[in-house]
N, C-alpha and C positions, 0 to 999 in steps of 0.2 A: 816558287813552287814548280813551275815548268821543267825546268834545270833538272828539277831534283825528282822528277818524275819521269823525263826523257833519260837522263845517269842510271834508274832504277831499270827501268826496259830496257839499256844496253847491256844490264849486268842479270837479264834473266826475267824482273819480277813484273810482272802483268795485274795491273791495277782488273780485279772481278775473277783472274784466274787464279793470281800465288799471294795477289797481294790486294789489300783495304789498308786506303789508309784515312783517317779520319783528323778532318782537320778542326782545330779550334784556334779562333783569333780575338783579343782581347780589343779590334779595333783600338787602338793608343789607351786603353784605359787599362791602368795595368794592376789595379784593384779589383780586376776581373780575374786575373793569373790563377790564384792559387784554386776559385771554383773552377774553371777550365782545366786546369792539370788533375784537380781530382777527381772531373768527370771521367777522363782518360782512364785513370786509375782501375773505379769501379768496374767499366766494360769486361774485362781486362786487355789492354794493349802488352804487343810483346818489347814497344820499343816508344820510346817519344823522344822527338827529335823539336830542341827546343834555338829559337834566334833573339840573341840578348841575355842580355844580365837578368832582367826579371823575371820573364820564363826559365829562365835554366833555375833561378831560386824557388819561383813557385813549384818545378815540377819536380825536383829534390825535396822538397818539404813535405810535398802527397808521397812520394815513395822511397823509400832504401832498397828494393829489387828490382822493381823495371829498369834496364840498363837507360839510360838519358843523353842522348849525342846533342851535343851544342857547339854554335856559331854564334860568332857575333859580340864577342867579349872580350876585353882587356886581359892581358896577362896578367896584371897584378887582382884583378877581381878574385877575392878572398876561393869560393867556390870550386874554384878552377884548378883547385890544385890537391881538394879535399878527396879526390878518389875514391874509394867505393863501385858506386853503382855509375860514375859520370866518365864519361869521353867526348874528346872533342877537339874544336880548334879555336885557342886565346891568339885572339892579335894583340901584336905590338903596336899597331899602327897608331891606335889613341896613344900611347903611352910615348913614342918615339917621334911624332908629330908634336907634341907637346916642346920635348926637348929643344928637336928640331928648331920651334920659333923662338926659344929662350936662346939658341945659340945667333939667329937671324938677327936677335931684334939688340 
């Protein structure tokens, strides 16, 4: 979150002056997701920015307009490729690590 809040202040946005952003975290329980994402929802947010497969599917499933950016997902993660309302970055890394050890071992 650091990262991603010093990235926003170099490109402008001022957390109290242009910019709130409100965080929700399912602490590893990920049968928390889908009520978190559609907290978001209700307030109304202009944008939710989701890390993982599970968040990116809870917070797709509370909305088909708020646009959704996510990190932190395989390529082949069905999701990822459904476009709509979602943008983001799928890694290879799970997918190519994988190969990777099949070719090692």
């Amino acid at each position: 979150m650091q990262a991603f809040r010093e990235r926003l202040k170099e490109l402008g946005y001022i957390e109290g002056r242009n910019l709130a952003v409100e965080i929700r975290d399912g602490e590893g329980r990920n049968d928390r997701l889908p009520a978190l994402a559609a907290d978001l929802v209700r307030l109304p947010v202009d944008v939710i920015v989701t890390l993982g497969p599970y968040a990116l599917e809870a917070a797709r499933d509370a909305t088909a307009t708020i646009p959704i950016v996510f990190a932190g997902v395989g390529a082949n993660f069905a999701p990822t490729r459904s476009g709509g309302n979602l943008t983001g970055v799928a890694e290879e890394i799970i997918e190519s690590t994988v190969k990777r050890l099949g070719l090692l071992k």
